[in-house]
C-alpha positions as CSV (number, residue, x, y, z in Angstrom):
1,X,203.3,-22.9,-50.3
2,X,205.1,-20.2,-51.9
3,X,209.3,-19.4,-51.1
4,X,208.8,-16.5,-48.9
5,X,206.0,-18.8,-46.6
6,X,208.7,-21.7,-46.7
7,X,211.8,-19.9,-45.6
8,X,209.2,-18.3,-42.4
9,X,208.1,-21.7,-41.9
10,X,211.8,-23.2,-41.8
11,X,212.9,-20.2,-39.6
12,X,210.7,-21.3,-36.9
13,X,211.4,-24.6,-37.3
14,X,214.9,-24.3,-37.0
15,X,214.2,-21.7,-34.0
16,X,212.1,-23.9,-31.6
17,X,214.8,-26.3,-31.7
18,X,217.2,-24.2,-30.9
19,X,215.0,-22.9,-27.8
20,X,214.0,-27.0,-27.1
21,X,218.0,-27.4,-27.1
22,X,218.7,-24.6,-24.6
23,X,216.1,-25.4,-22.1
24,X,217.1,-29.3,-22.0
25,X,220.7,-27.5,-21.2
26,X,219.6,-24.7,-18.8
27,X,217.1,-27.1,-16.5
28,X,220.1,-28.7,-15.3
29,X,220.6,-25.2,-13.5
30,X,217.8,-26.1,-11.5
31,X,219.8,-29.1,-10.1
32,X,222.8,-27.3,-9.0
33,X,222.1,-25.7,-5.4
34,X,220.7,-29.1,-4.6
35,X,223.7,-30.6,-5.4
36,X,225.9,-28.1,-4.0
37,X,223.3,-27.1,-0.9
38,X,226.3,-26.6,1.1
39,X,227.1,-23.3,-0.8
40,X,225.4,-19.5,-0.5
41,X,224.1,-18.9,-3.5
42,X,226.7,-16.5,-4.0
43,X,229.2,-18.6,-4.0
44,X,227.8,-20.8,-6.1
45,X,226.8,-17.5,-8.8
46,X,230.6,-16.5,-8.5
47,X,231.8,-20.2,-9.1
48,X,230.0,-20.8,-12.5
49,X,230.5,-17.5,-14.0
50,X,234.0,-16.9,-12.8
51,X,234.3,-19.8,-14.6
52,X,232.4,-19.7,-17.9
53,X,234.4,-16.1,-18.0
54,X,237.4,-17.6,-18.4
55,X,236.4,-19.7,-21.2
56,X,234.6,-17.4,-23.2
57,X,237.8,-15.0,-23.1
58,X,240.0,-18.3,-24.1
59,X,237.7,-19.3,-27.1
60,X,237.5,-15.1,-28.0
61,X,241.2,-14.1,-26.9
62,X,242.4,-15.4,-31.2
63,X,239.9,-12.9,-32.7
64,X,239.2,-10.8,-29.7
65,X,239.6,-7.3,-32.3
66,X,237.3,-8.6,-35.1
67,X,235.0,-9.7,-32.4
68,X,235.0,-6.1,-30.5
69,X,235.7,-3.5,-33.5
70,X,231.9,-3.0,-33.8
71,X,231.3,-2.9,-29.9
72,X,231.1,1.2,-28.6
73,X,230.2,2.3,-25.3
74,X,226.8,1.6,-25.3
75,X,227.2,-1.7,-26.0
76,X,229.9,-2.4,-23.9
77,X,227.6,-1.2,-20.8
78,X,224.6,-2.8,-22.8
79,X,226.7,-6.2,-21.9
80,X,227.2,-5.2,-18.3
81,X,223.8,-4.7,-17.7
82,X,223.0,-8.3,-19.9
83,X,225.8,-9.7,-17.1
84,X,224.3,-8.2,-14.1
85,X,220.9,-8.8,-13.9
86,X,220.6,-11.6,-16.4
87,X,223.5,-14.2,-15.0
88,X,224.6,-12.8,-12.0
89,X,221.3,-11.2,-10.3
90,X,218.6,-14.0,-11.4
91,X,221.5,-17.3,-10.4
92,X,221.5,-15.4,-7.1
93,X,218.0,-15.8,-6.5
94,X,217.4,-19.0,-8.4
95,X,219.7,-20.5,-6.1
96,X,218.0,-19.0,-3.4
97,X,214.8,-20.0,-4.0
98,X,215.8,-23.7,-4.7
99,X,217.6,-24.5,-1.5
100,X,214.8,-22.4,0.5
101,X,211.3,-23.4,-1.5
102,X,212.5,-26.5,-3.5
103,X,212.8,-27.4,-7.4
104,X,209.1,-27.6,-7.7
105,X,208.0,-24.1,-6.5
106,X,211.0,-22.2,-8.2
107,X,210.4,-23.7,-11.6
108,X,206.8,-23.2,-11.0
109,X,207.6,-19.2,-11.0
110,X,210.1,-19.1,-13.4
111,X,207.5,-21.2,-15.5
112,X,205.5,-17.6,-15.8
113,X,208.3,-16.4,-18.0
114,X,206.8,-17.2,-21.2
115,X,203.6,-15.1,-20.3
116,X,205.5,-11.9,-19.0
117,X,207.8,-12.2,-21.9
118,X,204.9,-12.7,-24.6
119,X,203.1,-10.2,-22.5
120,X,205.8,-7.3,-23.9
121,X,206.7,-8.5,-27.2
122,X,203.3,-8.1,-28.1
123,X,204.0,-4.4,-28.3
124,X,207.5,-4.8,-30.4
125,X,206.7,-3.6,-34.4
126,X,205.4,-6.5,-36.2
127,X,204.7,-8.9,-33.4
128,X,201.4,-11.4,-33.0
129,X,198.1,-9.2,-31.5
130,X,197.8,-10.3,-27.7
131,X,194.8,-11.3,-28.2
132,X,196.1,-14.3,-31.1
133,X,198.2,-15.1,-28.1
134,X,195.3,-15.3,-25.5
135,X,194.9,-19.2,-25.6
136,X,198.4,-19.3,-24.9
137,X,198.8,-17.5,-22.5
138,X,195.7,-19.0,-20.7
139,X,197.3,-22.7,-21.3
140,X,200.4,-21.6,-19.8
141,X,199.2,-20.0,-16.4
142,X,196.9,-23.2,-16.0
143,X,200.1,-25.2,-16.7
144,X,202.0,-23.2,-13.9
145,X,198.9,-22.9,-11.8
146,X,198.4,-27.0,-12.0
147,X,202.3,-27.0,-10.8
148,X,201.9,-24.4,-8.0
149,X,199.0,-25.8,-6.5
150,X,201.7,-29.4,-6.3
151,X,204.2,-27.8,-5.0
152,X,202.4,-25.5,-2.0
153,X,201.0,-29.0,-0.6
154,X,202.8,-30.3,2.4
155,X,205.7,-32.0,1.4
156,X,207.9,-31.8,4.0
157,X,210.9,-29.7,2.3
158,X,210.3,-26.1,3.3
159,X,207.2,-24.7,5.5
160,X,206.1,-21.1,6.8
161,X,208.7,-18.3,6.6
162,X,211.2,-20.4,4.3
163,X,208.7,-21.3,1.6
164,X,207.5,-17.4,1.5
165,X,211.2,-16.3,1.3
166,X,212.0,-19.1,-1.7
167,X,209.1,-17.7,-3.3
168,X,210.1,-14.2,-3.2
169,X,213.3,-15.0,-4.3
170,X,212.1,-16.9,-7.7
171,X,209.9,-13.9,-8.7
172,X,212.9,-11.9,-8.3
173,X,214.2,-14.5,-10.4
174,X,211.3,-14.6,-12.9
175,X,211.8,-10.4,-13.4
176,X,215.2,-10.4,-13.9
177,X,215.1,-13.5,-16.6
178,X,212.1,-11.6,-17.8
179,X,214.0,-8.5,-17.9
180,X,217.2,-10.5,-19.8
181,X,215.0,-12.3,-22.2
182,X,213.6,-9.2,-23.7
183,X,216.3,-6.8,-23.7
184,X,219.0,-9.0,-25.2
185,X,216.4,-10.4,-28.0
186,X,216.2,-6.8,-28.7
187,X,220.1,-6.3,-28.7
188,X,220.3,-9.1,-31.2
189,X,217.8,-7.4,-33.7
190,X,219.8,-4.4,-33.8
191,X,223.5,-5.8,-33.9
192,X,223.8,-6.6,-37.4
193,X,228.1,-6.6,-37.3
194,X,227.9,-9.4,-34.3
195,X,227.0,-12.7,-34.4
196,X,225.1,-14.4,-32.1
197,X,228.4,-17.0,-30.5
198,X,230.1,-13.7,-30.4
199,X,227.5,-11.7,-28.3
200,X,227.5,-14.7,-25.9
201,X,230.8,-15.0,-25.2
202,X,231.2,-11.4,-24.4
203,X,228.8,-11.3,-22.0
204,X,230.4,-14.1,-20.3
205,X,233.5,-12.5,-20.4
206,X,231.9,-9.5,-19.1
207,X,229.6,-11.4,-16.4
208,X,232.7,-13.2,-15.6
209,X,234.5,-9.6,-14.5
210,X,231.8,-9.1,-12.6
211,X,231.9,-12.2,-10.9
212,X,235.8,-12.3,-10.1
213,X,234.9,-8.8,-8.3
214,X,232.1,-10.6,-6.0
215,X,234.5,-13.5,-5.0
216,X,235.8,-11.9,-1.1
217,X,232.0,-11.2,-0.4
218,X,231.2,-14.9,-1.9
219,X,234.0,-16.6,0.9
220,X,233.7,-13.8,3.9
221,X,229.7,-14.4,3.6
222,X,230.2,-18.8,4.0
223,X,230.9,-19.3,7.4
224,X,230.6,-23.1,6.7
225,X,233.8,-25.5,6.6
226,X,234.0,-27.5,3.7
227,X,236.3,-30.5,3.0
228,X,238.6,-30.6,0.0
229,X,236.2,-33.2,-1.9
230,X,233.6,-30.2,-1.6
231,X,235.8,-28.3,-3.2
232,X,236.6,-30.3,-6.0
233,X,232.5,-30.8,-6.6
234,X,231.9,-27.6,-6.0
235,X,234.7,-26.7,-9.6
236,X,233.8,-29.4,-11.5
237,X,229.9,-28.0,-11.5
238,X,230.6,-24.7,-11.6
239,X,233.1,-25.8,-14.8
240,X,229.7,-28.2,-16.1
241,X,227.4,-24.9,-15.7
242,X,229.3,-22.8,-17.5
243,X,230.2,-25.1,-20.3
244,X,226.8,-26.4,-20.9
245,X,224.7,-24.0,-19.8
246,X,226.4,-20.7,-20.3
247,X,228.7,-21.5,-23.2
248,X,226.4,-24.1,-25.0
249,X,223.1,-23.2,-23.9
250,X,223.0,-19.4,-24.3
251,X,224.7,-19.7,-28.0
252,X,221.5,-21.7,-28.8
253,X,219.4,-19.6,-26.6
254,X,221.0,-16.2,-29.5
255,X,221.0,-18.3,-32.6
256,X,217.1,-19.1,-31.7
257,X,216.5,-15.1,-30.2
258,X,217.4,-14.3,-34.8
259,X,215.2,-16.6,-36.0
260,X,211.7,-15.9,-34.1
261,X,209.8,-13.1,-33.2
262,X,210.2,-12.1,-29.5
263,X,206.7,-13.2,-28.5
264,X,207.8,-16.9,-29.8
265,X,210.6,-16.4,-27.7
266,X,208.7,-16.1,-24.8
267,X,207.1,-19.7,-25.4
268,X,210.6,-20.9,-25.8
269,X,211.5,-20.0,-22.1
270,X,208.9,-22.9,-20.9
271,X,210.9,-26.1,-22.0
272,X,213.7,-25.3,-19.5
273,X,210.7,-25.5,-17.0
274,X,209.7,-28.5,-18.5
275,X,213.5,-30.1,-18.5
276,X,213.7,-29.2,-14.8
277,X,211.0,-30.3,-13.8
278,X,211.7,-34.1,-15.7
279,X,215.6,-33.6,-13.9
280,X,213.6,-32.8,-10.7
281,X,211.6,-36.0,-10.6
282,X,215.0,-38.1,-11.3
283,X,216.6,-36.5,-8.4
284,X,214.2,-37.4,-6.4
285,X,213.8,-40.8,-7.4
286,X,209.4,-40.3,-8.6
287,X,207.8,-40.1,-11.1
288,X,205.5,-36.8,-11.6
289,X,201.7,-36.2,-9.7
290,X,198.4,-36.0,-11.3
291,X,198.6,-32.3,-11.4
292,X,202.6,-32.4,-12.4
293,X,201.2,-34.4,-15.5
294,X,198.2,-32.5,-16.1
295,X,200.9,-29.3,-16.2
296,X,202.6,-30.8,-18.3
297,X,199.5,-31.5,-21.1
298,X,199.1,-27.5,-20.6
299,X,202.3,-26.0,-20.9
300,X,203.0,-28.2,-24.0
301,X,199.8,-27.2,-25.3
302,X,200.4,-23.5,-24.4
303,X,203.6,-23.5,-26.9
304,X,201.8,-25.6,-29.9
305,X,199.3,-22.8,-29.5
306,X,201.4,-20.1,-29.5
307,X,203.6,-21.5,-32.0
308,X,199.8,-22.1,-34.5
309,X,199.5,-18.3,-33.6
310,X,202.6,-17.7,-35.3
311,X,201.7,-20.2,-38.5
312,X,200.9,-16.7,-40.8
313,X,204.2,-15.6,-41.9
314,X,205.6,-12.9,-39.3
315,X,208.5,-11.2,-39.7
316,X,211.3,-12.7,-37.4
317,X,213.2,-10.8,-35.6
318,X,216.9,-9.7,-36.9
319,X,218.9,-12.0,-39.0
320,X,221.0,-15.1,-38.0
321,X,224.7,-14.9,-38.8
């Protein structure tokens, strides 16, 4: 193995444990409207990045000019955009579709991810063919497909008009992730003066804004009264979900987006499926279904695939700083 084929091959090492890392972190999301049901989803979307704002600026505020010299307009709206439909937009409907549909059917559409994303970074300069993809992508559906078919039997947790409604409101989920995913890897690539931590904790700060802006529509839309204990839940997970999974979880999630081509990236996306799915089962005290197992097999399968795919060295894309 020459040098060039063993720093590629250490790259996406390093990479899909960076990605494993972040989606053990991020499927703890999936927990969070069940264990704040009394909430809106608003609420709870305000809550955790109102909070995970406020630490990003703290941990930037000592180097807040070295960290924003190289930061122009675009980029500045660039981050809003990241904010908007990435954090605020897709925890909206996440939420949503967990406390109407369940964790089962929402990580069962969020588990498409990886094929949308690989779907479009196919196209990017340098990426994998589709078609070296294919057996994939073909794993992965039957993975979600396996998990689907589970969760649409009757279980008892959501029927007729709110199941259709919880399912709308994870694929609006699954395109705005799919939408994040793609357009910040591609930020990433061509940011060369910011590091990855850096970019992260702007766009909290940034999503944060945004989220301090939506907090009178958050409390005039909850008609519910909630105790002072809620309250004091209702902070500490918000301040949990923006440590781990916003501070913590998208610093790996950048680190990994430098080190592997977007397509790979794609693949990444199904182990926080996989994490909330294995939180999922805990929380409700079983352990998984035939067909939750068989998913399982396939969606694992689909990334050592894709991942095989990716064994002939392939330029990664940007650098990691």
């Amino acid at each position: 193995m020459n040098r060039a084929s063993l720093s590629t091959s250490s790259r996406t090492a390093a990479g899909i444990g960076y990605g494993m890392a972040a989606g053990a972190i991020w499927g703890l999301v999936f927990l969070a409207p069940a264990l704040l049901h009394g909430f809106t989803p608003l609420e709870l979307t305000t809550g955790r990045y109102t909070a995970y704002g406020a630490i990003a600026l703290a941990l930037l505020a000592p180097r807040w000019r070295a960290a924003t010299d190289a930061l122009g307009r675009r980029e500045w709206l660039g981050l809003a955009g990241l904010g908007l439909v990435g954090n605020v937009v897709y925890f909206v409907l996440l939420s949503s579709a967990v406390q109407l549909g369940g964790i089962a059917i929402t990580s069962l559409v969020v588990g498409f991810l990886p094929v949308t994303v690989t779907v479009i970074g196919s196209r990017d300069h340098g990426a994998v063919p589709l078609r070296r993809l294919l057996p994939s992508i073909v794993l992965c559906i039957a993975g979600a497909v396996c998990i689907g078919w589970q969760a649409l039997l009757p279980s008892g947790h959501a029927t007729g008009t709110r199941a259709l409604l919880g399912l709308l409101c994870a694929c609006g989920a699954l395109a705005a992730w799919t939408w994040y995913a793609v357009s910040n890897s591609r930020w990433l690539a061509r940011l060369h003066d910011v590091s990855a931590h850096d970019w992260s904790l702007l766009t909290g700060v940034v999503t944060g804004a945004l989220a301090l802006a939506l907090v009178p529509f958050a409390l005039l839309g909850d008609t519910a009264c909630h105790a002072s204990g809620d309250w004091l839940r209702f902070g500490g997970i918000s301040a949990a979900l923006a440590l781990l999974a916003s501070i913590t979880g998208n610093a790996l999630w950048n680190r990994m987006s430098r080190l592997l081509p977007l397509t790979l990236v794609g693949q990444m996306i199904l182990f926080e499926t996989l994490f909330a799915l294995i939180y999922g089962f805990v929380w409700e005290h079983r352990p998984p279904t035939t067909l939750e197992a068989l998913a399982f097999v396939l969606l694992v399968a689909g990334v050592i695939t894709c991942v095989l795919a990716h064994g002939e060295a392939v330029d990664p894309i940007g650098a990691e700083s």
